[in-house]
KOLFIKE-667308 format. One record per residue (C-alpha): x, y, z; residue number from 1. Coordinates in steps of 0.001 Angstrom, whole numbers, plus 500000, padded with zeros to 6 digits. Layout:
<sites>
+--------+--------+--------+-----+
:     xx :     yy :     zz :   k :
+--------+--------+--------+-----+
:      X :      Y :      Z : NUM :
...
+--------+--------+--------+-----+
</sites>
This chain:
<sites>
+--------+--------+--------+-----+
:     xx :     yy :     zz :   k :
+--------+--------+--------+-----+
: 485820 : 495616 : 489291 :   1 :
: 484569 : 497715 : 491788 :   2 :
: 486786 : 500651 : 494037 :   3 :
: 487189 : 499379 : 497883 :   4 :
: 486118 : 502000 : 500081 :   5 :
: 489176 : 502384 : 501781 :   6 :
: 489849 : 505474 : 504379 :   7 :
: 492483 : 508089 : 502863 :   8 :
: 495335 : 508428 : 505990 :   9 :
: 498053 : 510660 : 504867 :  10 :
: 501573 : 509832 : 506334 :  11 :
: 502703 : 511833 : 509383 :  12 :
: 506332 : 512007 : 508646 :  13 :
: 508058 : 511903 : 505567 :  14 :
: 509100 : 508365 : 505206 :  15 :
: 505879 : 507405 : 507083 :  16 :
: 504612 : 505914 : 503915 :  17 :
: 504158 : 502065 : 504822 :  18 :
: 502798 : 502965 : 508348 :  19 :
: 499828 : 505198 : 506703 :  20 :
: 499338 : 502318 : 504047 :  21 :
: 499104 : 499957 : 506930 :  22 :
: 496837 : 502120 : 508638 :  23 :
: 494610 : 502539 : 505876 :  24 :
: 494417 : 498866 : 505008 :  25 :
: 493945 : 498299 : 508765 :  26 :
: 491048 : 500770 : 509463 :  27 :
: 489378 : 499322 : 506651 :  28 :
: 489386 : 495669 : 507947 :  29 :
: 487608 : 498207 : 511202 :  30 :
: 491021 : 497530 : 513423 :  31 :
: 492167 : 500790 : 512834 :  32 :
: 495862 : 501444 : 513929 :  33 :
: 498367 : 504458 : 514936 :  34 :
: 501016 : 505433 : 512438 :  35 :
: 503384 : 506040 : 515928 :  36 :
: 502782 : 502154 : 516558 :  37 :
: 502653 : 501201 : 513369 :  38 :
: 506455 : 503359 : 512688 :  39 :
: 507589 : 501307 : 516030 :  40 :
: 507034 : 497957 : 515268 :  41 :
: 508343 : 498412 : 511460 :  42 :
: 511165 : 500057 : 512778 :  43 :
: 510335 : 502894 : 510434 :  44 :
: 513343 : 505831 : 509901 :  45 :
: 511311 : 509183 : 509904 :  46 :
: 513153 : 510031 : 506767 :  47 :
: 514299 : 507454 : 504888 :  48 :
: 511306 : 505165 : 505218 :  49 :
: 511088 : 501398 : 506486 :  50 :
: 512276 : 498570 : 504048 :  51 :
: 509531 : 496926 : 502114 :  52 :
: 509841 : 493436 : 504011 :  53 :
: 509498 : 494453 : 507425 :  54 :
: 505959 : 494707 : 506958 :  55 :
: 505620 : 491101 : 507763 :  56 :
: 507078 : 491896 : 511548 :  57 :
: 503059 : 492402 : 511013 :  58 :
: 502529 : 489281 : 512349 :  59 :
: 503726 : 490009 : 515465 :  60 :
: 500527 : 492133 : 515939 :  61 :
: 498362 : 489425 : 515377 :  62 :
: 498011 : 489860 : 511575 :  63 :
: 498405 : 487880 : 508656 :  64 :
: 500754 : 489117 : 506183 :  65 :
: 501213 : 487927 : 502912 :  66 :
: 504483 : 489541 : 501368 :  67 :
: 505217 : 488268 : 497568 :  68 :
: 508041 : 489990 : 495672 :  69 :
: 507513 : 488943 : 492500 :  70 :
: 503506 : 489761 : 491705 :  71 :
: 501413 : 490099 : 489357 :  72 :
: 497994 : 491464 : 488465 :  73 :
: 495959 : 488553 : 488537 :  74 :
: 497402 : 488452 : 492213 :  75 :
: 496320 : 491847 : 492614 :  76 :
: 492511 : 491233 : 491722 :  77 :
: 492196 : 487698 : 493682 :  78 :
: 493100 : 490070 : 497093 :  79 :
: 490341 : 492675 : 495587 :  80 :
: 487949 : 489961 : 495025 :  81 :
: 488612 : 488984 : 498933 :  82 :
: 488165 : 492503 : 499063 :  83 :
: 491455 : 493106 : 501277 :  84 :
: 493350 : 495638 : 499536 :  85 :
: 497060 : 495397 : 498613 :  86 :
: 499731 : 497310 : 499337 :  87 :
: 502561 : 498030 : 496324 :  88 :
: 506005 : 499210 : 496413 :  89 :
: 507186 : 501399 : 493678 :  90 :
: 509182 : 503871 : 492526 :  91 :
: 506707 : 507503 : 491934 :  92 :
: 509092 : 508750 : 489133 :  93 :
: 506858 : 506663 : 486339 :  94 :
: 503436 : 508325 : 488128 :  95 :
: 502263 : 511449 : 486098 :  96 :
: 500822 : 512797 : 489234 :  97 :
: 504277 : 513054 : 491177 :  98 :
: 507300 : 515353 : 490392 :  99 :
: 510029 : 513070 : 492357 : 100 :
: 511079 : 510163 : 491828 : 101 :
: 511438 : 508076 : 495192 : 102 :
: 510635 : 504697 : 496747 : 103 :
: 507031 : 504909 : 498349 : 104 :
: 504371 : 502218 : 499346 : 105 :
: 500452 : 502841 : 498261 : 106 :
: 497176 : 500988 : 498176 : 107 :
: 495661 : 499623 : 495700 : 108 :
: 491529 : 499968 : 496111 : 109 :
: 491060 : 498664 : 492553 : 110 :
: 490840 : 498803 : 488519 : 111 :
: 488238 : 499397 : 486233 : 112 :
: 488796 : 499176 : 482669 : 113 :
: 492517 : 500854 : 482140 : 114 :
: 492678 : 502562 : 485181 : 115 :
: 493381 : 502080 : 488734 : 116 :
: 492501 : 503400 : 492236 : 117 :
: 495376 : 504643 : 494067 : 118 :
: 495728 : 505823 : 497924 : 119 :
: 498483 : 507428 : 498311 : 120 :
: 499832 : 508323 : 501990 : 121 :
: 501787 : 511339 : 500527 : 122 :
: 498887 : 513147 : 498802 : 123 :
: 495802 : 515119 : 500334 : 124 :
: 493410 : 513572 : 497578 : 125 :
: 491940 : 510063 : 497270 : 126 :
: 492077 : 507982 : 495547 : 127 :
: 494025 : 509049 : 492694 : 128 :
: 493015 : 507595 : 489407 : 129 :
: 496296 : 506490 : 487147 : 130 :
: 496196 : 504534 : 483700 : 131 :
: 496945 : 500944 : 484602 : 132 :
: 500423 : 500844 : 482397 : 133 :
: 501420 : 503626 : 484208 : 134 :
: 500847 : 501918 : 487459 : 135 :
: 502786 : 498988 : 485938 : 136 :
: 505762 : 500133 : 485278 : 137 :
: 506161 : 502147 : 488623 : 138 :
: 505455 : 499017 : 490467 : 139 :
: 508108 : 497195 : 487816 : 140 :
: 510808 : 498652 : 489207 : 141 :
: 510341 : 496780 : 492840 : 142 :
: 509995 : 493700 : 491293 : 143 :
: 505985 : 493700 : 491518 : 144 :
: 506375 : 493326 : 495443 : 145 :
: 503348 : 493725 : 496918 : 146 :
: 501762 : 493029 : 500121 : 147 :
: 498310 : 491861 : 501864 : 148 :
: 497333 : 492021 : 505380 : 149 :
: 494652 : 490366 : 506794 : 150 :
: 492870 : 489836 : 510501 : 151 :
: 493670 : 486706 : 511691 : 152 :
: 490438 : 485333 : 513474 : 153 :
: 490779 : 484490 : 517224 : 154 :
+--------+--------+--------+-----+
</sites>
């Protein structure tokens, strides 16, 4: 399966994590959007981050948000085959690449063999390639909650 070519938008503020994923996902579905909106509407805490579900006050913006938290992969690759990338909720202690382990959102741009494509708000490079397990069993620990959002069509 092919990487989506997502933009890389690092987060502004420290728990700015889900308003940079959003504004990834966003710019690359060309309706690009501003963390400082993005923060508002979520009702994002500059530190401590915004809880996972609020990302379907989404659909006040005129989006379509599917929020599911209890995943799996195979949901994971149907929204890659649609070629709208996820966002997941995990925890970055079980990611080799991080030395903390917090609650943090990232998007998924896709897996190829045992490996997947990372974009992660809180790091300068993209996308970061992680072995798929790995990936697993930091997004394990929210359940497998995941996100999708999508343009609704006027």
């Amino acid at each position: 399966m092919p990487s989506l070519n997502i933009p890389h938008i690092q987060q502004v503020k420290s728990g700015w994590c889900l308003p940079a994923c959003v504004a990834m996902v966003t710019a690359y579905l060309q309706q690009p959007l501003l963390q400082d909106d993005i923060a508002r509407w979520l009702g994002t805490d500059d530190l401590v981050g915004t809880p996972a579900r609020r990302i379907t006050r989404l659909t006040r913006q005129g989006f379509d948000v599917t929020y599911n938290d209890f995943g799996a992969v195979v949901d994971l690759e149907g929204w890659l085959n649609r070629q709208i990338p996820p966002i997941l909720f995990l925890l970055t202690g079980e990611l080799s690449y991080w030395t903390i382990n917090t609650q943090h959102a990232v998007v998924l741009a896709g897996f190829s063999g045992n490996e997947a494509y990372l974009f992660d708000p809180a790091i300068d490079a993209a996308p970061m390639t992680v072995p798929t397990d790995e990936l697993l069993l930091a997004w394990s620990h929210f359940d497998y909650t995941y996100a999708a959002v999508e343009v609704i069509n006027p």
